[in-house]
C-alpha positions in Angstrom: -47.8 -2.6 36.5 -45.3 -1.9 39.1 -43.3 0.8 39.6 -39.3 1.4 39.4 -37.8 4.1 41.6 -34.4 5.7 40.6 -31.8 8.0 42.2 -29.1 9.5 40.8 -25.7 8.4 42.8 -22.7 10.2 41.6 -20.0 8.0 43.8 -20.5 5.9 46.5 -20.1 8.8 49.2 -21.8 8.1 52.5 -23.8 11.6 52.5 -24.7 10.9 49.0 -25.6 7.4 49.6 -28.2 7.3 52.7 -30.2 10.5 50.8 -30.2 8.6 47.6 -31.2 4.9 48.9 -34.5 6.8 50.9 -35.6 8.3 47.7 -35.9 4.7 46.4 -36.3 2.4 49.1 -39.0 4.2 51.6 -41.8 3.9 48.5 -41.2 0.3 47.9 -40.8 -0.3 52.5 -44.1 1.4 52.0 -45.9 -0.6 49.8 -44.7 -3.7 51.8 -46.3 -2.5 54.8 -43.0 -0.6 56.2 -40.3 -2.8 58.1 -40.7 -2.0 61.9 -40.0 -4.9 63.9 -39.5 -7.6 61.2 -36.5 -9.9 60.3 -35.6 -9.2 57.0 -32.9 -10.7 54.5 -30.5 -9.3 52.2 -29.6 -11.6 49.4 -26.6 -9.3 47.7 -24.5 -10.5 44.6 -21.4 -11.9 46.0 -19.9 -13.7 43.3 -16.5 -12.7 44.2 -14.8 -10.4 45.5 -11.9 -8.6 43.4 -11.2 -5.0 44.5 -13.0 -2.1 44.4 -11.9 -1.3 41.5 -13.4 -4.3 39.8 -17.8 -4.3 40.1 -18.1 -7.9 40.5 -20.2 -7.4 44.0 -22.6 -4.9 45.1 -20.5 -2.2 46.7 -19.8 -2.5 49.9 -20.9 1.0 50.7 -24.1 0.7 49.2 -24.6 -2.4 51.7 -23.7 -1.4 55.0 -25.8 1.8 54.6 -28.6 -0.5 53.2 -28.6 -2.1 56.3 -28.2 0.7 58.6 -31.0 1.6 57.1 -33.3 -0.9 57.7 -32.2 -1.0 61.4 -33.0 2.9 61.6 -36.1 1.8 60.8 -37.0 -0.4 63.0 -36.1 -4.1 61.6 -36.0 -6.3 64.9 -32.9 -8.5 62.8 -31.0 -8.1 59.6 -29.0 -10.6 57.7 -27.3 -11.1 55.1 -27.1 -14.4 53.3 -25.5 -15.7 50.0 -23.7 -18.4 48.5 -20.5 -17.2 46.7 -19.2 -19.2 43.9 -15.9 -20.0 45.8 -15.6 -18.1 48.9 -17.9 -17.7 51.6 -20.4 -14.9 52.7 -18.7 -14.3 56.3 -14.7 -14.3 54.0 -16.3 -12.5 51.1 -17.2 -9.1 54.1 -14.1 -9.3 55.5 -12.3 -9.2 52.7 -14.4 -6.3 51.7 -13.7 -4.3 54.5 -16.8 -4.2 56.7 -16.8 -7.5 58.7 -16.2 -5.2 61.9 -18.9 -2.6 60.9 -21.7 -5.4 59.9 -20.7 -6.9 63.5 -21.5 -3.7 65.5 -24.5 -3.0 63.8 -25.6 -7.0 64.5 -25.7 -8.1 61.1 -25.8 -11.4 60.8 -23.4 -12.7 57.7 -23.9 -16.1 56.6 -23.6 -18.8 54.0 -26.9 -20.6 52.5 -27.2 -24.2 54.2 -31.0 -25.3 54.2 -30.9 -26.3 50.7 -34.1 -28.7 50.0 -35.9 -30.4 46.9 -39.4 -28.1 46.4 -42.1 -28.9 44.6 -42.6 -26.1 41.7 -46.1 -24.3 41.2 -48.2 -25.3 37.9 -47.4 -22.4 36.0 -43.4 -23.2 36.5 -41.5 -25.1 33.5 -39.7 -27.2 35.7 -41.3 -29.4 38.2 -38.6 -29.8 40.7 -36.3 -27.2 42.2 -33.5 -27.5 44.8 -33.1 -24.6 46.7 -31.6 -22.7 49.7 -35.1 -21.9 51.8 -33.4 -19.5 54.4 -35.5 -16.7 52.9 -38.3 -18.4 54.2 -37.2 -17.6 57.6 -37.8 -13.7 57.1 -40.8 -11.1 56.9 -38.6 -9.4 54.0 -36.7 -10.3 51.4 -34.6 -8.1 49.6 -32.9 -9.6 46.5 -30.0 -7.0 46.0 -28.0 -6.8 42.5 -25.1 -5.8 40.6 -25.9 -4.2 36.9 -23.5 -6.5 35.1 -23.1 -8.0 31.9 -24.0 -11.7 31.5 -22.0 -13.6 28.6 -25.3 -15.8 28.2 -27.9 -14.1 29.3 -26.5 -10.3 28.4 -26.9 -9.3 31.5 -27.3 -10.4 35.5 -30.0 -7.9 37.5 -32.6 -8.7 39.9 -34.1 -11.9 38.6 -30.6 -14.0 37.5 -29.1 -12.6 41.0 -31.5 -15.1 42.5 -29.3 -18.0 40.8 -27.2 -17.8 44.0 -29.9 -20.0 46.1 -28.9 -23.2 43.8 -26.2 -24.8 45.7 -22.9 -23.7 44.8 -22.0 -27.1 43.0 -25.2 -27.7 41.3 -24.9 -24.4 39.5 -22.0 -25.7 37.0 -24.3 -28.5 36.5 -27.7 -25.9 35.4 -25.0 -24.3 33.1 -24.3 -27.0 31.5 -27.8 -29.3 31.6 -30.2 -25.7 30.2 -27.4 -23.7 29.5 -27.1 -23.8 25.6 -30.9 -23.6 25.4 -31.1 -20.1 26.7 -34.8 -19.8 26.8 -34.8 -23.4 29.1 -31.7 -21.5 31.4 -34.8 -17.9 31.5 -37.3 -20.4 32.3 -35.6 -21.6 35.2 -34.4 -18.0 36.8 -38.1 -17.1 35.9 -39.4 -20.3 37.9 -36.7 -19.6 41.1 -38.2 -15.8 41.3 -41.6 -17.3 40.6 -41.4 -19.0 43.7 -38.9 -16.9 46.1 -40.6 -13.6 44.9 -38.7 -11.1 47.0 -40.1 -8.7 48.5 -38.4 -6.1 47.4 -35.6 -5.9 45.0 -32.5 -3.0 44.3 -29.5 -2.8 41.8 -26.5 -0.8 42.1 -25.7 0.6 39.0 -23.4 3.4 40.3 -20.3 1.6 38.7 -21.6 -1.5 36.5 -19.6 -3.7 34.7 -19.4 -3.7 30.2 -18.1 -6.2 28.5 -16.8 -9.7 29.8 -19.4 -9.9 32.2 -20.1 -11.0 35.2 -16.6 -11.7 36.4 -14.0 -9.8 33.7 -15.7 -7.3 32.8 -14.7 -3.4 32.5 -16.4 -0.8 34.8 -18.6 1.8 33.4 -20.6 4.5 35.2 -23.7 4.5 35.2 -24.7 6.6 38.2 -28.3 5.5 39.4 -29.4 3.0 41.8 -32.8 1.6 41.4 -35.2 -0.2 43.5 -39.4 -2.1 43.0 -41.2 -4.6 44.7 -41.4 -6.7 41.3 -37.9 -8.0 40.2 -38.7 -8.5 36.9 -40.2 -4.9 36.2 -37.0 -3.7 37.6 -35.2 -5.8 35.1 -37.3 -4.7 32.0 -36.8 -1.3 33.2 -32.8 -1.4 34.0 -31.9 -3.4 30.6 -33.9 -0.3 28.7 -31.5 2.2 30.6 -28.7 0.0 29.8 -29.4 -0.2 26.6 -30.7 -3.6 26.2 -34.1 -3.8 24.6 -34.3 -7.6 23.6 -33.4 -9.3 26.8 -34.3 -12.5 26.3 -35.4 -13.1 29.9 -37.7 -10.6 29.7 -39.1 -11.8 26.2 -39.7 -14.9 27.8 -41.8 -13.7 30.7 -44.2 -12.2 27.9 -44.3 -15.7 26.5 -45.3 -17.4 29.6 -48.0 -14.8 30.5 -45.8 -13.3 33.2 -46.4 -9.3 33.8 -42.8 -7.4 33.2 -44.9 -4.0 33.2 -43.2 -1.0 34.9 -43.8 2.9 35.2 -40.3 5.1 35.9 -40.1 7.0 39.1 -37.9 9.7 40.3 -34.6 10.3 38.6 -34.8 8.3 35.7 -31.4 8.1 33.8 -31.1 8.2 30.0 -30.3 5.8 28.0 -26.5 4.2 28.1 -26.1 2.0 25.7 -23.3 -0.2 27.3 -20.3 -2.9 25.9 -22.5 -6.0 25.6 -20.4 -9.7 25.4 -20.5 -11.3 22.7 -23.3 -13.9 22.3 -22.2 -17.3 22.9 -22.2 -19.6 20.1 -22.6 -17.0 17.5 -20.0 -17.8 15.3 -16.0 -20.0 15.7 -13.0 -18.6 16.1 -12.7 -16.1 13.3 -15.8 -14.5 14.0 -18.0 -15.8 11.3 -21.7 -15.4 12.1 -23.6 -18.9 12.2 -27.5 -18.7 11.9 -28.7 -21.2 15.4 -29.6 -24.3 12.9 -26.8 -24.0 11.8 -24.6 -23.4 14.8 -26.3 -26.4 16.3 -25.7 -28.9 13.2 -21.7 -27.7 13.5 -21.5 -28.1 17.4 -22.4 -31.8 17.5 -20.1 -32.2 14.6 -17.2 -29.9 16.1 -17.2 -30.6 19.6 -15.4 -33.5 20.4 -17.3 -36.5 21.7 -16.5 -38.9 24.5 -16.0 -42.8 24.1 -15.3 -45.7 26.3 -12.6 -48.0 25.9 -13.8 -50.9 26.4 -10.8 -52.6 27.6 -10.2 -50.3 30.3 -13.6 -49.9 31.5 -14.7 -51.4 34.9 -18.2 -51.1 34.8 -18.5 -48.7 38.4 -20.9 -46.8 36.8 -19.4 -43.9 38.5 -19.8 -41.9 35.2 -23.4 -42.5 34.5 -23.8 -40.7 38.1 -21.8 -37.8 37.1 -23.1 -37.1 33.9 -25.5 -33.8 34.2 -27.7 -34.4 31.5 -28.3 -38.0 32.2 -27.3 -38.6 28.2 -25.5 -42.2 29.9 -26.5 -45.5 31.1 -25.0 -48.7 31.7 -26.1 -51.7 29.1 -24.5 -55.3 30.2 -22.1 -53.2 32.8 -21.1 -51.1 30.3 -21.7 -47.6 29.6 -23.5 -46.4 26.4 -23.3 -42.5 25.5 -26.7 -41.1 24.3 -24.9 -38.9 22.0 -27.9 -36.5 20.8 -28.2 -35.7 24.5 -24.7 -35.2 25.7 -23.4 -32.2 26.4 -19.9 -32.8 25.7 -19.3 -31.7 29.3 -16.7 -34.6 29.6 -17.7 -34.9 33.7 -17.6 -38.5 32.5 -14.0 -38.6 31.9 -13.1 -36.0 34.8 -14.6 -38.8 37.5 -14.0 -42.2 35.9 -11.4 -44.2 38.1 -10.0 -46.1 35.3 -9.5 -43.9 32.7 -11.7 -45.3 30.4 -13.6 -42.3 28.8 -11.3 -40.6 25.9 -12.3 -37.6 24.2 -12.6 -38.3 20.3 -12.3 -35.6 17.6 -14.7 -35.8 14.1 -13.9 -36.0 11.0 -15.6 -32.9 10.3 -13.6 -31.2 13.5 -10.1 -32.9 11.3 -11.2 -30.8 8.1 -12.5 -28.0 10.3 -8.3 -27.1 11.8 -7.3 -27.5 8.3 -9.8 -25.3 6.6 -9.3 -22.6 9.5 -6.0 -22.8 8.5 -6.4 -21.9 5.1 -8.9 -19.3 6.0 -6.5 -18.2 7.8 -3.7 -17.6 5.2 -6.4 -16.0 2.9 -7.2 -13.0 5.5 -3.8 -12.3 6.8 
């Protein structure tokens, strides 16, 4: 069972901040065998950066005195290394503010490049991962979050921070392949910290996001950093203090046999029950709650559905490449749609050359508009 360390942190003040990250940091530098002359890398989450008004990122405060830190105690080299969704690492800390601070302190700011196919353990659900491997090029790794909201996985900590070493334009692709099956989608963030297992991991829950999570949320205060050497117990232990006591990565870990244990240290917060998003797929439009049979049944009969026409199509194939689930393939030069398998990601018709692929509407999506209609009319 591993332990979770917490501090109180009032504001992101510099005095406040150093005192604050010891009290959690220094037990779990300990328990990795300190960090005196090692190479160690920060893996932050830099999904974008909006203002600092807006929690998207780790703050910037929190990760300049993380790193002096680390140099005051003796790391030989720090770095810092992430793949932002559109901008890079090296744009993402300038626009931040401390591109000229990391600099002098010789932090090394980069983007992830050595992306390569691995070979997953047995106990891993998939078999084959693609991944950036630069944290293999460091004594310590230290996988350092944002306490957000997640619109499909209710919230982004420790373990779905980790995301960030798919490549950038594979991600979209993992969404959309695993991502209505949200136990597949936990199965593969359990299988990527399965196999990076950092050292170390923190979250910055001084300002954390509500709502419309990760990217549009709302701040909230929250006031407490926390930090263990097991991601996932400082993810079962977080989601409690945010409220969350269902998260379904979590649940899954119990199901595969994986240890999510953790015993509270230091100044452990009460409970906040924060703005959760709502669930995805729970109901259409005008909020009406769908049990998941059900909600399945109506999104392969409300979701409209690619087709080929015929007459246009060249027979490139390019679509059958492009198609993330793999639900096409060509018969006699032609494409033929595996319907029960797609997606409805319409990648298909975004790439073909000819315009061939057209999206087609349902008979029951034709009698949905006009029922929502009337529903409509009745509730005004």
């Amino acid at each position: 069972m591993a332990e979770v360390f917490y501090a109180h942190l009032p504001g992101y003040l510099p005095e406040e901040i150093d005192s604050a990250l010891c009290r959690v940091l220094q037990p779990c530098l300990d328990a990795r065998g300190g960090v005196k002359n090692k190479r160690v890398m920060i893996k932050p989450n830099f999904l974008e950066w909006k203002g600092a008004d807006k929690p998207v990122c780790v703050a910037p405060e929190l990760l300049t005195a993380l790193c002096r830190y680390l140099i005051a105690s003796g790391a030989s080299q720090v770095a810092v290394i992430e793949n932002p969704a559109v901008r890079t690492a090296p744009v993402i800390v300038e626009n931040m503010g401390i591109a000229g601070l990391l600099a002098e302190m010789g932090v090394k700011v980069a983007n992830c490049e050595n992306y390569q196919f691995i070979d997953m353990p047995q106990n891993c659900a998939f078999r084959r991962l693609e991944l950036a491997l630069e944290y293999r090029d460091y004594d310590l790794v230290i996988d350092f979050a944002k306490a957000k909201t997640h619109a499909m996985m209710t919230l982004t900590l420790a373990v779905k921070n980790l995301f960030g070493l798919i490549r950038g334009s594979e991600r979209l692709g993992w969404h959309l392949a695993v991502g209505r099956d949200y136990k597949r989608f936990a199965d593969m963030l359990l299988d990527i910290e399965t196999v990076v297992s950092p050292h170390i991991s923190l979250v910055d829950a001084v300002v954390a996001m509500e709502g419309n999570g990760p990217g549009s949320g709302t701040p909230v205060d929250l006031n407490f950093i926390a930090c263990s050497t097991s991601a996932l117990a400082l993810d079962a232990s977080v989601a409690e203090k945010m409220g969350v006591d269902d998260l379904l990565l979590i649940s899954r870990a119990a199901e595969r046999g994986i240890d999510t244990g953790f015993e509270d240290r230091g100044e452990v917060p009460e409970i906040r029950r924060i703005t959760l998003p709502d669930p995805p797929q729970m109901g259409l439009e005008w909020g009406v709650y769908f049990p998941p049979k059900l909600r399945e049944f109506l999104r392969r009969r409300m979701v409209a559905r690619p087709e080929v026409d015929q007459q246009r199509c060249i027979g490139c194939g390019m679509c059958v490449k492009m198609c993330p689930p793999a639900s096409l393939k060509l018969v006699d030069g032609k494409p033929v749609f595996k319907l029960n398998e797609c997606i409805r990601c319409f990648c298909c018709q975004e790439h073909c050359p000819a315009g061939a692929i057209i999206s087609r509407k349902t008979a029951f999506m034709k009698f949905a508009d006009k029922f929502e209609k009337f529903i409509r009319k009745i509730v005004r």
